[in-house]
DRENLOZA-339380 format. One line per 4 residues: number of its first residue (from 1); their letters; for each residue z, x, y of C-alpha. Coordinates in Angstrom, 2 decimals. Each point is the difference from the previous one (the first is absolute). Layout:
NUM	a	Z X Y; ...
// end
This chain:
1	xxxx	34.56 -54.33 11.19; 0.51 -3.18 1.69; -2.91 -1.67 -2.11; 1.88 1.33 -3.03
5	xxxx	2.80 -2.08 1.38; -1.78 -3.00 0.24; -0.43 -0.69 -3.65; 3.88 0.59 -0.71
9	xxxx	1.96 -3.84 0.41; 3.00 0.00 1.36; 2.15 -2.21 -2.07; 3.35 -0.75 1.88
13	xxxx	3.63 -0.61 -1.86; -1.23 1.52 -3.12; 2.09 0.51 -2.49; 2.78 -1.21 2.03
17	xxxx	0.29 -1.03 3.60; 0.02 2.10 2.93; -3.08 2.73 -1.99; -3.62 -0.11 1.07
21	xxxx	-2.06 1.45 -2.80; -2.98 1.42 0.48; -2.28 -1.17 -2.82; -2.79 2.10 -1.40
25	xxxx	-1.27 -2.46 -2.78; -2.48 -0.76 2.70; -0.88 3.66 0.60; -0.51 0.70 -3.56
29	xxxx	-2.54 -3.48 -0.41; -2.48 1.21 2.72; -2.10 3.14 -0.80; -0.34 1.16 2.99
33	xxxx	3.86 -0.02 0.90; 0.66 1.27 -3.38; -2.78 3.06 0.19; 1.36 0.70 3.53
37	xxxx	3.33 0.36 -1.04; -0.36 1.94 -2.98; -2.62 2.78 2.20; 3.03 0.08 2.48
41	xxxx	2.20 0.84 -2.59; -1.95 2.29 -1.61; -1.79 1.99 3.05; 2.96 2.02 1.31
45	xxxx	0.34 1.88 -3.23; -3.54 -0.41 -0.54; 0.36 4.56 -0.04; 2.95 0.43 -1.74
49	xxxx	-0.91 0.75 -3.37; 2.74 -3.18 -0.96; 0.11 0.48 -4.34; 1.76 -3.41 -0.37
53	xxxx	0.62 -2.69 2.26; 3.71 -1.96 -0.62; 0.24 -4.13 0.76; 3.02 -1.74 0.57
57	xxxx	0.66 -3.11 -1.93; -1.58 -2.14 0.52; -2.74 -0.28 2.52; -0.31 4.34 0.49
61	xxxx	-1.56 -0.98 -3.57; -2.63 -2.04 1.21; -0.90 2.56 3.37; 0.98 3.20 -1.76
65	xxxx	-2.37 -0.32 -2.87; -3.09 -0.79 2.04; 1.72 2.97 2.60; -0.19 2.25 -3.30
69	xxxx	-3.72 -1.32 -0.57; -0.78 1.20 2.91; 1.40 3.32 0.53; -1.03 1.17 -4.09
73	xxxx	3.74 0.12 -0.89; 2.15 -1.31 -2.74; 1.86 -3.19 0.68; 3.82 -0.26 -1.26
77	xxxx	2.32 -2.78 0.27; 3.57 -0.03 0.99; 1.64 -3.18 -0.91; 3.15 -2.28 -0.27
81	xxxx	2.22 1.25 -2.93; -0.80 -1.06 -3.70; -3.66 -0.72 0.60; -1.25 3.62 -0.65
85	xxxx	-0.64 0.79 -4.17; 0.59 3.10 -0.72; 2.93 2.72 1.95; 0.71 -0.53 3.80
89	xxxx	2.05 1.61 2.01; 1.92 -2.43 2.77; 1.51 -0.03 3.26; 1.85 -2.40 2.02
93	xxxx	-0.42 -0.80 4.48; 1.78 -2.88 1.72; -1.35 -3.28 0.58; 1.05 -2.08 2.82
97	xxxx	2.25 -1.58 -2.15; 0.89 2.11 -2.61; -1.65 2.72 -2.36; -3.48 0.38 -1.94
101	xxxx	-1.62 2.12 -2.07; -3.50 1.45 -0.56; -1.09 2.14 -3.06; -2.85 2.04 -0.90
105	xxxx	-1.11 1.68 -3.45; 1.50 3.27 -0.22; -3.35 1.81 -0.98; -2.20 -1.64 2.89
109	xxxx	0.35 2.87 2.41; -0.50 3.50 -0.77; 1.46 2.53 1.74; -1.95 0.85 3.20
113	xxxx	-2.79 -2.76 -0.13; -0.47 -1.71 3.66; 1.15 -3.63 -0.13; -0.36 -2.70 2.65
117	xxxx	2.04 -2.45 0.68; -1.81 -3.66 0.22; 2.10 -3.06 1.00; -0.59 -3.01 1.83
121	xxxx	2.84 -0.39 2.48; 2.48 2.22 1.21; 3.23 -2.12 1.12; 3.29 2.06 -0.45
125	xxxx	-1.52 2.83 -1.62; 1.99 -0.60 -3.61; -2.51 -0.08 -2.10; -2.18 2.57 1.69
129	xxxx	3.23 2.51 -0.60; -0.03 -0.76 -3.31; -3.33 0.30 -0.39; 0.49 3.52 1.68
133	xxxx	2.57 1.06 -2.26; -1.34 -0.86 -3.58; -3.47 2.02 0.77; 2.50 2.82 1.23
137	xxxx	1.82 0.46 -2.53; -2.71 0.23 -2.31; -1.28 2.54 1.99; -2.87 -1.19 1.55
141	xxxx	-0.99 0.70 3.45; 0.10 -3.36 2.55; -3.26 0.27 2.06; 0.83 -3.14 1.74
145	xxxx	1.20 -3.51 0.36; -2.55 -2.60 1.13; 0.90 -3.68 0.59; -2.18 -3.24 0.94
149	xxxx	2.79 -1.13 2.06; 3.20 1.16 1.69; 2.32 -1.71 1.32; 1.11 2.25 3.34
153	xxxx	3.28 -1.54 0.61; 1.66 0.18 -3.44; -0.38 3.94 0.52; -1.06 0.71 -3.42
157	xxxx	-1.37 3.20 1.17; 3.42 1.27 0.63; 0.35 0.82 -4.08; -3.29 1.57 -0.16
161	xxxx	0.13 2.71 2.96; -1.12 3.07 -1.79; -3.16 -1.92 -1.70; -3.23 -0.89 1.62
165	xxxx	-0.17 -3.46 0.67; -2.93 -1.85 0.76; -0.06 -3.83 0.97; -3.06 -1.90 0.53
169	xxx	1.53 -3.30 1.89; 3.21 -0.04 1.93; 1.97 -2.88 0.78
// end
């Protein structure tokens, strides 16, 4: 994993002083970082039987579709509110500084079908809660959670003990 690393930059003070961000624009512009990513995201659920992957606005988009490529699944997106045509159901998780929101159609699950989780960082776990909740309550079955990155101090894991949680690269 530590070559996967090395094609991440680290970008300090960004968006505001005081955050390294860990930039994947250079992951995603090499294809041999990007095609190992995507076969680490995709080979722990590689026999699951996963029916539809889910990813995150905005970058799960770009990893979970290829992720759904690759395991034969479905892709579906969950997004920021207002950006989704047709019926969503929506739920709310805290942001550092306040409150967001994610939505998802309300006929892009069926009941039962295995869904994974694709995302590419897990920080404070918000939006991987969320994510957790709108696929449960329309009844689908969460096979996992897989994420490029986590962040190990931020303890995002804490909101997501009862799921499987897989992270390729640790900081």
């Amino acid at each position: 994993m530590e070559t996967l690393k090395s094609y991440i930059r680290n970008v300090p003070d960004f968006p505001k002083p005081g955050i390294l961000f860990y930039d994947i624009t250079t992951l995603l512009r090499d294809p041999i970082g990007f095609r190992e990513s995507l076969d680490s995201l995709a080979t722990p659920f590689a026999n699951e039987s996963i029916d539809l992957v889910v990813g995150v606005e905005s970058r799960g988009f770009i990893f979970g579709a290829a992720v759904a490529d690759r395991l034969g699944a479905g892709f579906v997106p969950i997004r920021k509110p207002n950006k989704l045509p047709s019926a969503t159901i929506q739920t709310s998780y805290e942001l550092e500084y306040g409150e967001g929101s994610l939505e998802i159609h309300d006929d892009a699950i069926d009941k039962g079908q295995k869904v994974l989780i694709v995302d590419d960082l897990l920080a404070t776990g918000g939006t991987g809660q969320a994510a957790v909740q709108l696929i449960k309550k329309l009844g689908g079955i969460v096979q996992g959670v897989v994420f490029l990155i986590e962040l190990e101090g931020l303890k995002g894991r804490s909101k997501l003990l009862d799921e499987n949680i897989v992270s390729i690269l640790k900081y």
